[in-house]
N, C-alpha and C positions, 0 to 999 in steps of 0.2 A: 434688777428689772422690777419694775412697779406696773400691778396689773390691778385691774379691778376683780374680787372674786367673786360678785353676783353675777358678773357679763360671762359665762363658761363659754359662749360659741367663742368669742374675743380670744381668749386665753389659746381655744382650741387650733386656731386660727393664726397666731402670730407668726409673723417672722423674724423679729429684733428678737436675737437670742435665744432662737431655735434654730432645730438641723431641717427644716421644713422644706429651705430652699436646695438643700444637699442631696436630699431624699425624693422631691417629688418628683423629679424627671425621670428617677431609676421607675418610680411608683407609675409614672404612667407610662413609659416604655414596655415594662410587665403585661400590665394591663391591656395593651394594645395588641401586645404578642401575643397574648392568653386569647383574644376576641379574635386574632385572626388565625393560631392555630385549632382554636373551635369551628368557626366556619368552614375551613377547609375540610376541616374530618365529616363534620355535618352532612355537607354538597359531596362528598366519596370526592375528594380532588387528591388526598396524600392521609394518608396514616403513618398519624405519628405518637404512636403509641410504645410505649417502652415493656419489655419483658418484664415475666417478675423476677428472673433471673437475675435484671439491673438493679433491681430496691436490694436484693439480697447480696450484692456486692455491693452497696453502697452503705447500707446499715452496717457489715462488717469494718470498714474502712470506717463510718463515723465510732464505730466503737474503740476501735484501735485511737482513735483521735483524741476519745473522751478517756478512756482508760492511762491515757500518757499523760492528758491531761491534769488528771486527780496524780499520779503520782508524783508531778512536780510538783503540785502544790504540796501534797506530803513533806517531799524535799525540803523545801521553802521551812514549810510548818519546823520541822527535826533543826534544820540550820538557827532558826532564829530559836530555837527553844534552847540553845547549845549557848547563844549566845548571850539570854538572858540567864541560864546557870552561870556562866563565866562571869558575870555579870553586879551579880549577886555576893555569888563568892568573893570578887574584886573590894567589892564596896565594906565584907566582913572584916574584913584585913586589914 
């Protein structure tokens, strides 16, 4: 992809070979949601406020997420480091 890098809006703005067009409908669907579950709260029409009891179930579960996470990559890391001693030793011989 050939861009000019004095034009930054250009670059910032593209679509040929970016996720621009993947993403901005999710980006303004959000957006739209977020302006209209604001006003409703604003006007007393519907509270939709979450407990903190939900972030503290939700942080636990991302942690369980992240912590299985890093162990496979451990995994990975031990497997390939197996195979480059195997590897090594192969090559002495």
């Amino acid at each position: 992809v050939a861009y000019d890098s004095s034009n930054w809006f250009q670059i910032l703005f593209q679509c040929f070979g970016s996720s621009w067009p993947k993403v901005l409908p999710f980006c303004i669907l959000n957006t739209l949601s977020m302006v209209i579950f604001t006003l409703l709260r604003d006007h007393h029409i519907i509270d939709c406020s979450i407990s903190g009891q939900a972030h503290t179930y939700g942080s636990v579960i991302l942690s369980f997420l992240l912590v299985s996470r890093v162990n496979t990559a451990g995994q990975r890391y031990a497997e390939s480091r197996g195979f480059i001693g195997v590897m090594y030793q192969e090559t002495r011989e």
